[in-house]
C-alpha positions as CSV (number, residue, x, y, z in Angstrom):
1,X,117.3,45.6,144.6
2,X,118.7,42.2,146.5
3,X,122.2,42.7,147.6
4,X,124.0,39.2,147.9
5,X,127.4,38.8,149.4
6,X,128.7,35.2,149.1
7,X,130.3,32.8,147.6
8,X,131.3,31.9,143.9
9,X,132.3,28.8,142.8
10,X,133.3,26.3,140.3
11,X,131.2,23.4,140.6
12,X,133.5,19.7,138.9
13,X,130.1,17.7,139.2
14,X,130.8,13.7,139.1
15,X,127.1,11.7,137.9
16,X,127.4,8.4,139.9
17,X,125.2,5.0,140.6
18,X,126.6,5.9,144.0
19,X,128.5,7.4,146.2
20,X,131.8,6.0,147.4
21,X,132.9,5.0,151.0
22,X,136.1,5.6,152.9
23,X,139.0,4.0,150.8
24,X,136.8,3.3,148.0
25,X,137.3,4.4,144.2
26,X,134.3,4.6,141.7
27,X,134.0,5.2,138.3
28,X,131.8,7.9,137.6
29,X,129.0,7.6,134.7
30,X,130.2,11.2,133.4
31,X,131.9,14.5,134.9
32,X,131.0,18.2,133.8
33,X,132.1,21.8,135.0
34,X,129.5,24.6,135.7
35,X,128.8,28.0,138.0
36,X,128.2,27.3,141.7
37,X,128.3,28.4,145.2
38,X,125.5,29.2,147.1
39,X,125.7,32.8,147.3
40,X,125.9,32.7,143.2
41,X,123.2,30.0,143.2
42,X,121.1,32.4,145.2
43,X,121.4,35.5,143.1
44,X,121.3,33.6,139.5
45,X,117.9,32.3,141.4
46,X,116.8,35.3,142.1
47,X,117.6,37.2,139.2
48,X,116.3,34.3,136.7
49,X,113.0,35.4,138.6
50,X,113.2,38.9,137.7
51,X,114.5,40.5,140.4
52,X,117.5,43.4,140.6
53,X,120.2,41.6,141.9
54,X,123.8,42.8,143.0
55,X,126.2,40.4,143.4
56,X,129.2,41.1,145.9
57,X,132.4,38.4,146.1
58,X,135.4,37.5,145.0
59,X,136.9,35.0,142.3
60,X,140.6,34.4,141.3
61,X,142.6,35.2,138.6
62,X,142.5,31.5,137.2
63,X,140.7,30.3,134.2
64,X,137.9,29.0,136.6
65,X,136.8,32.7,137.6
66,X,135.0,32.6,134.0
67,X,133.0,29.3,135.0
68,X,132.1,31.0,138.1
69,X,130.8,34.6,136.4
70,X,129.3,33.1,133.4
71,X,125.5,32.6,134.7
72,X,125.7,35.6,136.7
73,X,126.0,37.9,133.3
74,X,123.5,35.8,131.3
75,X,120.7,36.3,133.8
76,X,121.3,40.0,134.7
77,X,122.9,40.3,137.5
78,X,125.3,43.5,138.6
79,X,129.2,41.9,139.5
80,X,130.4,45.0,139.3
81,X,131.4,44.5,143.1
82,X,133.0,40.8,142.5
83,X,136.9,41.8,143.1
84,X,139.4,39.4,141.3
85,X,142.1,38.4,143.4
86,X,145.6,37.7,141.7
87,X,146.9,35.4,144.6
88,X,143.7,32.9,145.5
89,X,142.1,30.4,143.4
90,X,138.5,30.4,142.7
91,X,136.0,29.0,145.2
92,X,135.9,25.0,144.1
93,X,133.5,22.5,144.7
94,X,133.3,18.8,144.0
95,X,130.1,17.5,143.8
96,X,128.6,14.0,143.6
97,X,125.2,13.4,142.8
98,X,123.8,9.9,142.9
99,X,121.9,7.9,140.8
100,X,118.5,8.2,143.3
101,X,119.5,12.2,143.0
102,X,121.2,13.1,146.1
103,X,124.8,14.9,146.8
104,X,127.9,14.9,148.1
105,X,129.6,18.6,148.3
106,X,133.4,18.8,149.3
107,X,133.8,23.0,149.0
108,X,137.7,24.8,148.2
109,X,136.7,28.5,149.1
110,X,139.4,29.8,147.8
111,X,139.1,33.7,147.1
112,X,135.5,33.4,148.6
113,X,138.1,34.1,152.2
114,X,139.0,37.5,150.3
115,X,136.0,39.2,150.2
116,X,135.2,41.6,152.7
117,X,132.2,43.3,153.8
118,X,133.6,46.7,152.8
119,X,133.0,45.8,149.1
120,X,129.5,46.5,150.1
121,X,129.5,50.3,149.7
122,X,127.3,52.6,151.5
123,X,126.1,53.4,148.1
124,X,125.3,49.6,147.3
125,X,124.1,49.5,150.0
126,X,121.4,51.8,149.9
127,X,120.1,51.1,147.0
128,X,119.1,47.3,149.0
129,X,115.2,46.3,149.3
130,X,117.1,43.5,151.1
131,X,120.5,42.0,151.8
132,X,121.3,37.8,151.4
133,X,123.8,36.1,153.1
134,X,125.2,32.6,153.3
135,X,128.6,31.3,155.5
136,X,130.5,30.6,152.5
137,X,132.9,33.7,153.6
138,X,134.7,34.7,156.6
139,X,132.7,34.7,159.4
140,X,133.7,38.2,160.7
141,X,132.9,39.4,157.4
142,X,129.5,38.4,157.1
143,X,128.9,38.9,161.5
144,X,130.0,43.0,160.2
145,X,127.7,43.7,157.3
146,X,124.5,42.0,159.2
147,X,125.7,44.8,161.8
148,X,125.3,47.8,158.8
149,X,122.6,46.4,157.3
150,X,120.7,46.3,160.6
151,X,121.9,49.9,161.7
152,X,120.5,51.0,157.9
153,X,117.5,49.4,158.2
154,X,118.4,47.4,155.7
155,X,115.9,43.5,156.3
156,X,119.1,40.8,156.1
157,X,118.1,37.4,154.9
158,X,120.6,35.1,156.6
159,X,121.2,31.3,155.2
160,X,123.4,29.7,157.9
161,X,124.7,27.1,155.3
162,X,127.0,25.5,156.4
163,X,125.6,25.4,160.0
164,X,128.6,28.2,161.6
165,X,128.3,29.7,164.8
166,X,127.5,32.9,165.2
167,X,127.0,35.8,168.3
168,X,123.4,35.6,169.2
169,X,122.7,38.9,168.6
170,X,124.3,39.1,165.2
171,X,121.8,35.9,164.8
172,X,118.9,38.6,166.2
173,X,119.5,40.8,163.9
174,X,118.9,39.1,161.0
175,X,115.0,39.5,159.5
176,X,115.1,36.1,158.1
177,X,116.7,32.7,159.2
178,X,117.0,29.9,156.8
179,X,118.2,26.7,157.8
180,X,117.5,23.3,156.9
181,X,117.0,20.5,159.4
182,X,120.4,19.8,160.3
183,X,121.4,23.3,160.2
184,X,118.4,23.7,162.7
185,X,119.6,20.8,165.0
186,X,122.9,22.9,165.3
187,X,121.4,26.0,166.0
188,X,119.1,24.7,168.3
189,X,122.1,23.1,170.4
190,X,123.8,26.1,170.3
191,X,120.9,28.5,171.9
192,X,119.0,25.2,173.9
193,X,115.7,24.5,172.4
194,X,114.1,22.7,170.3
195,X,114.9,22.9,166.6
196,X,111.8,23.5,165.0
197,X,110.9,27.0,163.4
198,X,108.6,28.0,166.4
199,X,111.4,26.9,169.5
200,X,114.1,28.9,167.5
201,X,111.6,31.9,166.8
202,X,111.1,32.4,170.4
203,X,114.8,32.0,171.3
204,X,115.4,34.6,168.7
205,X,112.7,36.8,167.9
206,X,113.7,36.6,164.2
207,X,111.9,35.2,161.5
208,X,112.6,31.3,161.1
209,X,112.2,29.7,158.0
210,X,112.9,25.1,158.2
211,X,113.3,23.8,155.0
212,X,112.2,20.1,155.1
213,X,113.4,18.7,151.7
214,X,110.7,16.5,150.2
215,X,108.5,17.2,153.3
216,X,108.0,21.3,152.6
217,X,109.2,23.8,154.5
218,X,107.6,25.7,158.0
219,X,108.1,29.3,159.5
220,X,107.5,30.8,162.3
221,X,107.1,34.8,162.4
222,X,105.7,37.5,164.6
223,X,103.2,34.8,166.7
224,X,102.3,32.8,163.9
225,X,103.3,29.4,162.6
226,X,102.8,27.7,159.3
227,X,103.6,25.2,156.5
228,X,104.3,25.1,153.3
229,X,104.1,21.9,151.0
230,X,106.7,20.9,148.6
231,X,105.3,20.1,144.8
232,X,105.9,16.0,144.7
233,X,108.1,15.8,142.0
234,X,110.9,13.1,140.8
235,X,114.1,14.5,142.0
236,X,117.1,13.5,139.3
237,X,119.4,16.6,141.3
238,X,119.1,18.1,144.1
239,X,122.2,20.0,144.2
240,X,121.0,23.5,144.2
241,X,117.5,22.9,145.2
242,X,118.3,24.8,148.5
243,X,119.6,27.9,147.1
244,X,116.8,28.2,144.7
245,X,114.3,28.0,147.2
246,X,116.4,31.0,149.1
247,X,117.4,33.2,145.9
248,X,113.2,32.8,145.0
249,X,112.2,33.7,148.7
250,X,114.2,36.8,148.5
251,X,112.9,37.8,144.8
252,X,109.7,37.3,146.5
253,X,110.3,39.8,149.8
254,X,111.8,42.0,147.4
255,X,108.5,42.6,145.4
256,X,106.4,42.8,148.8
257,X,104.9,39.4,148.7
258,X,104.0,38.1,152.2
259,X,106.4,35.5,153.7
260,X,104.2,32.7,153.2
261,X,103.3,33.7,149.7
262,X,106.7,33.8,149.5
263,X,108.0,30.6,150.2
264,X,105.1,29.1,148.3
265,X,106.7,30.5,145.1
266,X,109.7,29.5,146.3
267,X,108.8,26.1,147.0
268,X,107.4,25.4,143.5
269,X,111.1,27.1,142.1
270,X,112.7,24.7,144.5
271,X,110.7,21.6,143.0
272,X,111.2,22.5,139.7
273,X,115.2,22.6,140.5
274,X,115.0,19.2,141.7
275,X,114.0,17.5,138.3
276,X,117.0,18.8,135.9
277,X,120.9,18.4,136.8
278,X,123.6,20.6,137.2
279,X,123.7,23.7,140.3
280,X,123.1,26.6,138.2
281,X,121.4,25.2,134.9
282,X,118.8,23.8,137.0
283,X,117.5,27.0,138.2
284,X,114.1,27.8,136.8
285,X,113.1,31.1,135.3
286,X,109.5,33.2,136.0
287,X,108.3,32.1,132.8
288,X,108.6,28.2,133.9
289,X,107.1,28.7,137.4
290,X,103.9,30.9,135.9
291,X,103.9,27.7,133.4
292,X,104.0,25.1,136.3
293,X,101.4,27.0,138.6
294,X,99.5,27.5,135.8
295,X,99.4,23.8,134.3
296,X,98.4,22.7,138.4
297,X,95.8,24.8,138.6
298,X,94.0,23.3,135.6
């Protein structure tokens, strides 16, 4: 099973030509409200892949907590851990996506600040093939639970989004590191190298995974380096394009795959992402990425 502790969210998602500057007001072509936040994203990926998923958070008491939930149900995944908290509203996010399909993401935690590693139970968290993490919560909470999973033996997949800093040995910890390239360049100042997957492998000795956006992703792992290439696609969204590629690299640890095979799966769910709107209803399911490998092959 993949444990994810994280972030729920309310996504208000604002369809612009583009993106306004400081002390500018637009008109946007069209507004709608859907499921978000990454650690949502990432289990709704996951799941939609066919993987056991467990999702642990918190939402409010507001009318936005259903928003936040609904995909989670609809694609399997356990919230019997997600705690609703009577005094905090639901995480929030504002998003604008541009015409040429890139974002802008303004982020209201919210209750996301009341969940606590302690809703992972010892029970829960047993019952983990592997635990996902993002920095949508409080940083003390997540720096804890890396701390169980690591003294269970539990591999923790750690997505340091947004780029937070955290104790180098909680960062050692960690089986897998996802950033993307400016959540690399922090990293990298932070330890002093060089932030490619390779320089931040060594000052680690974690596994490093660099997403690259349009250009792929690389990794670095146990003495070897490689690449994976992204499927050249026309992007209309790339809101969530991040969190898919996480949510289908952890559905692909979880069933044993290798880390490269891995994130080649998850590359093609990532592309596939890209060409629909919307954070959650962009995610793909198996049946669409057996349909896409398929169709490439041929």
């Amino acid at each position: 099973m993949i444990v994810v502790f994280g972030s729920l969210n309310a996504d208000l998602i604002f369809q612009m030509k583009e993106a306004p500057q400081a002390g500018q007001t637009l008109l946007a072509n069209g507004m709608r409200m859907e499921a978000g936040g990454k650690g949502a994203n990432q289990a709704v990926a996951a799941a939609r892949l066919g993987a056991p998923v467990a999702m642990v958070g918190a939402v409010g008491s507001d009318a936005l907590a259903t928003i936040a939930l609904e995909n989670l149900a609809n694609a399997g995944v356990d919230v019997s851990a997600v705690s609703q908290e009577h005094e905090s509203a639901t995480g929030c996010a504002s998003v604008i996506v541009t015409a040429s399909g890139q974002n802008q993401i303004a982020v209201a935690l919210g209750a996301n600040l009341a969940s606590v590693a302690a809703q992972v139970t010892d029970a829960i968290l047993s019952k983990a093939d592997i635990l996902v993490l993002q920095m949508e919560s409080r940083t003390e909470e997540v720096c804890a639970l890396i701390e169980r999973a690591s003294m269970a033996k539990v591999p923790v997949l750690l997505n340091l989004a947004p780029a937070i800093r955290l104790p180098k040995e909680t960062l050692k910890r960690c089986s897998y590191l996802v950033v993307n390239e400016d959540e690399a360049e922090a990293l990298a100042g932070w330890l002093d190298c060089q932030p490619t997957a390779t320089s931040l492998n060594a000052a680690l000795d974690t596994a490093v995974i660099r997403t690259l956006g349009s250009k792929g992703s690389e990794a670095a792992s146990n003495g070897r380096f490689f690449q994976v290439a992204a499927h050249p696609v026309i992007p209309v969204d790339t809101t969530a394009a991040g969190d898919c590629f996480i949510g289908a690299l952890a559905s692909g640890l979880q069933r044993k795959l290798s880390l490269e095979s891995a994130m080649k799966e998850a590359s093609v769910a990532a592309s596939l992402a890209c060409t629909r709107h919307g954070s959650q209803t962009s995610l793909p399911w198996k049946t669409e990425i057996q349909d896409f490998l398929t169709s490439s092959h041929q």
